[in-house]
C-alpha angles and dihedrals in degrees: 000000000000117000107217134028101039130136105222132196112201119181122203082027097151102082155004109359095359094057101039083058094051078047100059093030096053086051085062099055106256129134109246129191118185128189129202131167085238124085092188092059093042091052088048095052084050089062102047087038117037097175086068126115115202141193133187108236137156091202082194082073116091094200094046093048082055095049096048091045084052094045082051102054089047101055100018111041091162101060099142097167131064118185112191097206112147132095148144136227131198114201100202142118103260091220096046105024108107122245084007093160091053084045087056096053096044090055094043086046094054105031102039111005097044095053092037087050086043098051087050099046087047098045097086084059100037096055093052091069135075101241120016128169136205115193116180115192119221135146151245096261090074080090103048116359124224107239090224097073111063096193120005090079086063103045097056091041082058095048089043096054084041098057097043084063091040089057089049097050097046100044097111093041095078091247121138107211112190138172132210124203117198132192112214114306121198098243130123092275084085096058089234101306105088111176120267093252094056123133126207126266086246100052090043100057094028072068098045088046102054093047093046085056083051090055088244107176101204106018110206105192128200112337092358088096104054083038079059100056098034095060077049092064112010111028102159088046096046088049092046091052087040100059092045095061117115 
């Protein structure tokens, strides 16, 4: 990617990763929008970061995907990157838990149709310009799921298959597509109880950013990718540790 110059889109931008990335992106004098379904956050991450711009949006919603695309292609024609950050997770038994199936479509609406309805709403704008760039966050846990997660595993599974065919499809359309898997990262998506092997939001992007300037196509930071061979070699030990992981 280029380093500098860029109009960036990044869902989920209020806060944790999504934040730390308008943060670094913004030091190296890029324009960054991000979106969020709060008020309240975006108006916080306006504060810390002045040089925001910032947008309400449920990306879950169809009608409100359409009318930010829209707003964008109206004020920022040259939009050229596209970082598909936001998700939602849901810590409950899948038998007991209560409203489990509107849980499930909650989660299906935000992590994998929202991105896939995104990068589809944005490509008539992506493909005008010279460089453009498409990064969909997933996670480790696209190779071996936590159990205690009924559906977010999925999700981003789902993300992750979808965007190795989307690469393929698009690589004579001058569009970079490239994925970035995280380890858990201490940030508010957690609820305060972020697990013990966690690494910070800094350390985390300060990764993903040094292997996008290397043209890295699936970026796997910190223990991803030990997570990664081991469910290579040894995929019933790697679930077992895993999952007994606090």
């Amino acid at each position: 990617m280029t380093k500098q110059n860029n109009t960036i889109l990044i869902t989920g931008g209020s806060s944790g990763l999504g934040l730390q990335m308008a943060k670094v992106f913004l030091e190296r004098g890029n324009t960054v929008i991000i979106c969020s379904r709060s008020t309240e956050k975006l108006k916080q991450a306006k504060l810390a970061l002045p040089k925001l711009i910032t947008y309400q949006c449920d990306i879950a919603d169809r009608i409100a995907c359409e009318e930010m695309v829209a707003w964008l292609t109206r004020q920022y024609p040259s939009l050229n990157m596209l970082i598909n950050n936001a998700a939602i997770v849901h810590k409950e038994d899948f038998v007991q838990g209560e409203s489990m199936v509107e849980k499930l479509y909650q989660e299906v609406s935000t992590n994998f149709l929202a991105p896939v309805v995104l990068i589809k709403l944005l490509y008539p704008l992506l493909v005008r310009q010279t460089h453009a760039h498409i990064i969909n966050v997933t996670t480790g846990l696209v190779y071996i799921p936590r159990t205690i997660y009924p559906f977010y595993n999925s999700t981003k599974a789902a993300l992750h298959a979808f965007t190795q065919v989307l690469r393929q499809q698009l690589k004579d359309r001058h569009i970079k597509v490239t994925e970035v898997l995280f380890p858990a990262v201490a940030t508010p998506w957690h609820n305060g109880n972020p697990p013990s092997i966690a690494i910070t939001p800094e350390k985390a992007v300060h990764e993903m950013v040094q292997q996008l300037d290397a043209c890295k196509n699936e970026i796997r930071v910190g223990k991803v990718r030990l997570l990664y061979i081991l469910s290579r070699l040894a995929p019933a030990f790697a679930f077992k540790k895993l999952n007994a992981l606090r």
